[in-house]
C-alpha angles and dihedrals in degrees: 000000000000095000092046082059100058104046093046078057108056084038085067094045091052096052096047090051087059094051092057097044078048085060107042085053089058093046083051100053092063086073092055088054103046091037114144119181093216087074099070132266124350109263082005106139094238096052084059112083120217100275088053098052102063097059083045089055090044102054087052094051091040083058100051091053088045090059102039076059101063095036081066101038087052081046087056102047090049094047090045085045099051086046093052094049097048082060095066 
């Protein structure tokens, strides 16, 4: 049952990650809409007005949580897999 636990959980922690990631896109898109060329480069910082930028902020910190993540889950696996193997 504690197993069952777990993984239900990170079920749920990957799902809502998606979700956020659902609902930055959307925030995003509203740059692609509304783009005008006089503003400066296309995805340039200073062509994105404020309420974009924070969704644009977000999805980059969101990915650098995201990463740092798995650099400790794959931690993780190799330290549970090095314990296991000294057992045998």
């Amino acid at each position: 049952m504690n197993k069952l636990k777990y993984i239900l959980f990170g079920m749920l922690i990957v799902l809502f990650d998606l979700a956020v990631y659902a609902v930055l896109g959307l925030l995003l898109m509203h740059y692609d809409d509304t783009y005008n060329e006089s503003k400066g480069e296309y995805w340039n910082i200073a062509s994105i007005s404020f309420s974009e930028k924070i969704p644009y902020i977000a999805i980059i910190v969101l990915n650098a949580i995201n990463l740092i993540a798995i650099v400790y889950l794959i931690y993780q696996i190799v330290k549970w897999m090095k314990k296991t193997s000294k057992l045998r």
